[in-house]
C-alpha positions in Angstrom: -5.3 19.3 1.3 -3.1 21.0 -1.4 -4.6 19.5 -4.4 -2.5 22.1 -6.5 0.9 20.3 -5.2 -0.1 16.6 -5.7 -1.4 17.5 -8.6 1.9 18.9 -9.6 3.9 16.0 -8.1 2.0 13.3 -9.7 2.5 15.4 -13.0 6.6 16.1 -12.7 7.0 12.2 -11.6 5.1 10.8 -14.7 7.4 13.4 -17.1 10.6 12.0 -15.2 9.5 8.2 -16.5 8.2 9.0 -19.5 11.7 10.9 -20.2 13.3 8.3 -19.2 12.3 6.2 -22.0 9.4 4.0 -20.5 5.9 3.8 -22.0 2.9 4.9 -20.5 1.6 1.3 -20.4 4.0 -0.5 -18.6 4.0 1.9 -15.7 1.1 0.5 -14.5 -0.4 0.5 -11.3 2.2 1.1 -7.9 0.4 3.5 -5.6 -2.7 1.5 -7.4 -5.2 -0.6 -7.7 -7.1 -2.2 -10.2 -10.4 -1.1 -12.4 -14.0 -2.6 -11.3 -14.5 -6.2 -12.5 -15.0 -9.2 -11.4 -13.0 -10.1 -8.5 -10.5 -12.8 -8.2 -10.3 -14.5 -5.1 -7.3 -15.1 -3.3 -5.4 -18.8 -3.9 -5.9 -21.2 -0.8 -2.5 -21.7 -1.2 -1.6 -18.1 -1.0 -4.2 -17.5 2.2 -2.1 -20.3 3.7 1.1 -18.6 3.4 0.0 -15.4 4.7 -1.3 -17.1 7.5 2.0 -18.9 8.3 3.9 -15.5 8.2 1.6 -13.9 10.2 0.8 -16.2 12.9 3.9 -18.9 13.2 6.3 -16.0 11.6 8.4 -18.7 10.4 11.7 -17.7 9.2 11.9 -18.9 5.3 12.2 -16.5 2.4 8.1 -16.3 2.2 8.5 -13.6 -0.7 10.2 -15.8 -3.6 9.3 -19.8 -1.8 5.9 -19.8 -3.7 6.2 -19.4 -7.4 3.8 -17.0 -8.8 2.1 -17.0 -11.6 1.9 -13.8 -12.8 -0.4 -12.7 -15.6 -2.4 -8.8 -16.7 -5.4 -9.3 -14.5 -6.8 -5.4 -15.7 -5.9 -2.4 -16.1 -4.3 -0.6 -13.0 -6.8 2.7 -11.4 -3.3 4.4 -11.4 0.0 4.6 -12.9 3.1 4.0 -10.3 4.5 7.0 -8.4 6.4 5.8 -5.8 6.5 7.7 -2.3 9.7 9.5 -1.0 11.8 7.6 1.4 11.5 10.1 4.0 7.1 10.2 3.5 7.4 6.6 4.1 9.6 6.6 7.1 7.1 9.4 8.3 3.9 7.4 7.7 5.4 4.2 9.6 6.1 6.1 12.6 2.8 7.9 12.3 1.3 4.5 12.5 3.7 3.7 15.6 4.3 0.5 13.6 5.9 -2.5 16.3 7.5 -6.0 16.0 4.4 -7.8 16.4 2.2 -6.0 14.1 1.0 -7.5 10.7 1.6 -4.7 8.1 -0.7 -4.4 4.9 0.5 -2.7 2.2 -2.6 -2.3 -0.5 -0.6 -1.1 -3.9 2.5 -2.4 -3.0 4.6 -0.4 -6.2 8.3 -1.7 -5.8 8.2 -2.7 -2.3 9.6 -0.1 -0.4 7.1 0.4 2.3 7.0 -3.8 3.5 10.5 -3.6 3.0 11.0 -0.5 5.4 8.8 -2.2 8.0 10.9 -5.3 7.8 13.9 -3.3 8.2 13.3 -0.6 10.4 10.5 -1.8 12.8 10.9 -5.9 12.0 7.4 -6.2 11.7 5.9 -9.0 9.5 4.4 -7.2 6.6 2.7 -8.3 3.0 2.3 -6.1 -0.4 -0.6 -6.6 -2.8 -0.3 -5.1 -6.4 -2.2 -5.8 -9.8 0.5 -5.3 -11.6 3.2 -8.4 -12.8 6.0 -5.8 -13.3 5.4 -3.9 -9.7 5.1 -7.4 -8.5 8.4 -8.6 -10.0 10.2 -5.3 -8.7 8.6 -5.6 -5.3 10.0 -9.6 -4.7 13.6 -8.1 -6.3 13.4 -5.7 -3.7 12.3 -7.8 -1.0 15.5 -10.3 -1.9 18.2 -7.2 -2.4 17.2 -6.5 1.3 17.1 -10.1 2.8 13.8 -9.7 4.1 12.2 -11.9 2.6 11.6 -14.0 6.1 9.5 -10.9 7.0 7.8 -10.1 3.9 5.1 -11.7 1.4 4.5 -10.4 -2.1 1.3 -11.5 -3.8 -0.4 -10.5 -7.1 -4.4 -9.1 -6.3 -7.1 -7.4 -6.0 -6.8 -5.6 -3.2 -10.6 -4.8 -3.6 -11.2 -8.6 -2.5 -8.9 -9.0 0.5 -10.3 -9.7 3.8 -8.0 -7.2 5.4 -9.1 -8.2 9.1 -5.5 -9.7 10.2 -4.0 -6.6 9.6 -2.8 -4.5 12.3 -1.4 -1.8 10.1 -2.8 -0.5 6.5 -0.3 1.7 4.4 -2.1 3.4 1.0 -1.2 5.4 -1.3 -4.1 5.4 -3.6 -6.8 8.0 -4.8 -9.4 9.6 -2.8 -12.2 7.3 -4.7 -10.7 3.7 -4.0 -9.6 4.7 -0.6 -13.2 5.5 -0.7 -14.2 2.3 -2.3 -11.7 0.0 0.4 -14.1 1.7 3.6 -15.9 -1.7 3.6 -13.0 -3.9 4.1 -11.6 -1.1 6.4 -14.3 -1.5 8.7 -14.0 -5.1 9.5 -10.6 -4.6 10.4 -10.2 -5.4 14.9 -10.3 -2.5 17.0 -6.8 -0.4 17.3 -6.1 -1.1 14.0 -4.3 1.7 12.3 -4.3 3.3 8.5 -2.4 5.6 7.2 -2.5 7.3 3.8 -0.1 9.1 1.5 -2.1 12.3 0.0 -5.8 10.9 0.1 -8.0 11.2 2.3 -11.5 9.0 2.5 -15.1 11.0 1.6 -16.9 10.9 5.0 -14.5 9.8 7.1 -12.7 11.9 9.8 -9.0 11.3 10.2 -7.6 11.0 13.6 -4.7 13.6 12.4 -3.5 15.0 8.9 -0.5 16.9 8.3 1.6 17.8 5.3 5.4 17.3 5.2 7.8 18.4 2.7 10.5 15.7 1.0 13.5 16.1 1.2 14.3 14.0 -2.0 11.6 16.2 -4.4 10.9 19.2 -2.4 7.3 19.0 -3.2 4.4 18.8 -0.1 3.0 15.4 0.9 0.1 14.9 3.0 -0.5 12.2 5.3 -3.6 11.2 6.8 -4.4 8.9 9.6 -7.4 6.7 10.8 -7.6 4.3 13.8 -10.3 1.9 14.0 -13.5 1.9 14.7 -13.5 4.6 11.8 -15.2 7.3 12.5 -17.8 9.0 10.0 -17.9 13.0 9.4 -21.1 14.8 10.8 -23.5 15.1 7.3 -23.8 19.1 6.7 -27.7 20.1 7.0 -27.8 21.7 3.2 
């Protein structure tokens, strides 16, 4: 993995925001997560919802029906860097995403990996973020884009979800909480498919790994992929 070139990435993308006038604070989590803590479980109501959209895939604005209330849980792991267009589009087809799948997104940012789906594949998809403002940018973006009869917005911890519904999961995380999600990733139903923007997961073998280079910052990406039952790297005899 070209640690050197994320490294680098991560670094140019948090100048470009803090140029741009925004505090370090407010950039919050969007590739991210949240810090350890005590976990929050998910609403009834909201575990209703998602159920609807995934099962009846009725056709009401999901995203913006249920009003949120949206509050600073903790601090995001992360800060948002949000992946290029063209590394999304290559991680959905890497994941051979379909109609009829039920996409995940874990560190939803502003959206614009459920919103793809939706789009491009008309799958039924749902973001989870720990931050309000990513929140608030990823229901703007799911309403811009009238998908909002596809898509499902919701304020957690992705450290608490029961991920098993999921046919898809899209991440975009570090290497320790993709490490830290294995758990929920092994529950998920046989077939299902992950894929990961630049992190990999300690001890687990991906099914294929590639870098690309973006065409919107010229900088390398890496992409790894996992299908499930995941499958745990040979310990070294050292």
């Amino acid at each position: 993995m070209h640690v050197s070139n994320v490294i680098t990435s991560r670094v140019r993308a948090l100048a470009l925001l803090l140029l741009s006038g925004m505090l370090l604070h407010s950039c919050a989590s969007g590739p991210a997560t949240l810090a350890d803590g005590v976990p929050d479980a998910v609403p009834p109501k909201a575990m209703k919802d998602r159920k609807e959209l995934a099962i009846r895939g009725n056709t009401r604005n999901v995203a913006l029906v249920e009003k949120q209330e949206l509050r600073e849980i903790r601090t995001p792991d992360v800060i948002f860097v949000p992946t290029p267009y063209d590394v999304v589009d290559r991680m959905l087809k890497l994941a051979k995403v379909k109609k009829d799948d039920l996409l995940y997104d874990l560190g939803c940012g502003d959206g614009r990996i459920v919103v793809t789906a939706a789009k491009e594949y008309g799958c039924k998809s749902v973001g989870f973020d720990i931050d309000p403002q990513r929140v608030r940018e990823s229901l703007e973006n799911v309403e811009r884009n009238n998908v909002g009869h596809l898509v499902q917005i919701e304020q957690q911890d992705i450290f608490t979800l029961d991920l098993s519904e999921a046919d898809v999961i899209t991440l975009y995380l570090l290497r320790s909480l993709n490490t830290k999600l294995i758990p929920q990733l092994e529950k998920l139903k046989p077939g299902s498919r992950i894929v990961s923007h630049d992190y990999d997961m300690r001890g687990i073998k991906p099914d294929t790994a590639f870098t690309v280079i973006s065409n919107e910052d010229e900088y390398e990406h890496d992409i790894f992929f996992w299908t499930t039952p995941l499958r745990k790297e040979e310990e070294s005899d050292e």
